[in-house]
C-alpha positions as CSV (number, residue, x, y, z in Angstrom):
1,X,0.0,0.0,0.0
2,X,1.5,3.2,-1.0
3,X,0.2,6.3,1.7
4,X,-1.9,9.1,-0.1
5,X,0.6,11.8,1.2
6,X,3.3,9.9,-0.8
7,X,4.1,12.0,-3.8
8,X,4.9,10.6,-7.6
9,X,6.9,11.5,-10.4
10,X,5.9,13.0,-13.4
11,X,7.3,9.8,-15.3
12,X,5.0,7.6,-12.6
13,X,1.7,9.6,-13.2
14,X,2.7,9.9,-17.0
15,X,2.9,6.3,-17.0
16,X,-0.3,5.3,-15.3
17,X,-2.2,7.7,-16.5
18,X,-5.4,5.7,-17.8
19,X,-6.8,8.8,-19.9
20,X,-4.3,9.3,-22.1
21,X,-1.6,7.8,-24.1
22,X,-0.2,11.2,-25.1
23,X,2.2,11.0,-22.6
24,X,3.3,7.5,-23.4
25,X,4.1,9.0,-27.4
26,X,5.4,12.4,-26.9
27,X,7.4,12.3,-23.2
28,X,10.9,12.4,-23.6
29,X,13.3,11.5,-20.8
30,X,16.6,12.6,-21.6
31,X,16.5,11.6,-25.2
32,X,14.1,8.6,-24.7
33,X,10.4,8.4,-25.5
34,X,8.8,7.1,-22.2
35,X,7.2,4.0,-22.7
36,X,11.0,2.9,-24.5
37,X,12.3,4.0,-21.0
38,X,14.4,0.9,-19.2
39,X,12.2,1.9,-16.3
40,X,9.0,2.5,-17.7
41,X,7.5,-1.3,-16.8
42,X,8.6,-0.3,-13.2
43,X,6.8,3.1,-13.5
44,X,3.8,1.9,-14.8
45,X,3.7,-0.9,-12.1
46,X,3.2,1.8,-9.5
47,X,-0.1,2.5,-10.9
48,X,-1.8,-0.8,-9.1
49,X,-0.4,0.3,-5.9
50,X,-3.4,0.5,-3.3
51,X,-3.5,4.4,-1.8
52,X,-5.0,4.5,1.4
53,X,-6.1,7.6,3.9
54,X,-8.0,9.5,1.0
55,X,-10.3,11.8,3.1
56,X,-14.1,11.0,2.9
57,X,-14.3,14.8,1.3
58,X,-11.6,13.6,-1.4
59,X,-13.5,10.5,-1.7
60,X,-17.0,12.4,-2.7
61,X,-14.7,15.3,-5.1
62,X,-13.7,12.9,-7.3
63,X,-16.7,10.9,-7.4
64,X,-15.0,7.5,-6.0
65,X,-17.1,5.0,-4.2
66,X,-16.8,5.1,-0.4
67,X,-15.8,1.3,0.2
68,X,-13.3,-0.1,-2.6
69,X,-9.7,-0.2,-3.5
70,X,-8.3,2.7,-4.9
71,X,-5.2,2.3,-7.1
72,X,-2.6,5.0,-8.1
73,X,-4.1,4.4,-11.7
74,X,-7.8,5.1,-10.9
75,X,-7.3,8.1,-8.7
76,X,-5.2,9.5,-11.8
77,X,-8.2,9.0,-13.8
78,X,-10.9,10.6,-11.2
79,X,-8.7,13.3,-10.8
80,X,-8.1,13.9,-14.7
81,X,-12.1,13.5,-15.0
82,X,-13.2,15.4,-12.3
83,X,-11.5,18.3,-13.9
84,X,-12.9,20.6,-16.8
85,X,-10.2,20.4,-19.9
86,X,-9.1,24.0,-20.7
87,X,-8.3,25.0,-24.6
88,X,-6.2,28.0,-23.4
């Protein structure tokens, strides 16, 4: 179980992130795309840790069900759709 307070990389969140593959096509690190990364199957493991301590408040924001298993992955994606997608 990985503790909510914990913070991730942007190559973690990038790599879990359910919503989107842009991430996985376009992010460079250093010179290498991403998902070519010799780390990136280690990076995208982190997205079935279990998070724990989300506050009830947090639970009901992001629309998550109140008694479950949250994952790094899905609280990426609640996050991602709880939020409106600006073209600015």
């Amino acid at each position: 179980m990985t503790r909510w307070q914990d913070t991730f990389s942007k190559e973690v969140i990038a790599a879990c992130d359910p919503t989107r593959d842009e991430a996985l096509e376009n992010m460079l690190i250093g010179k290498v795309m991403l998902k070519e990364h010799s780390r990136f199957q280690e990076w995208q493991s982190k997205g079935d840790k279990v998070l724990y301590t989300l506050s009830k408040q947090t639970w009901i924001e992001l629309g998550l069900p109140e008694k479950g298993i949250v994952t790094l992955r899905r609280l990426i994606e609640a996050i991602k759709l709880s939020r409106p997608v600006s073209n600015e």
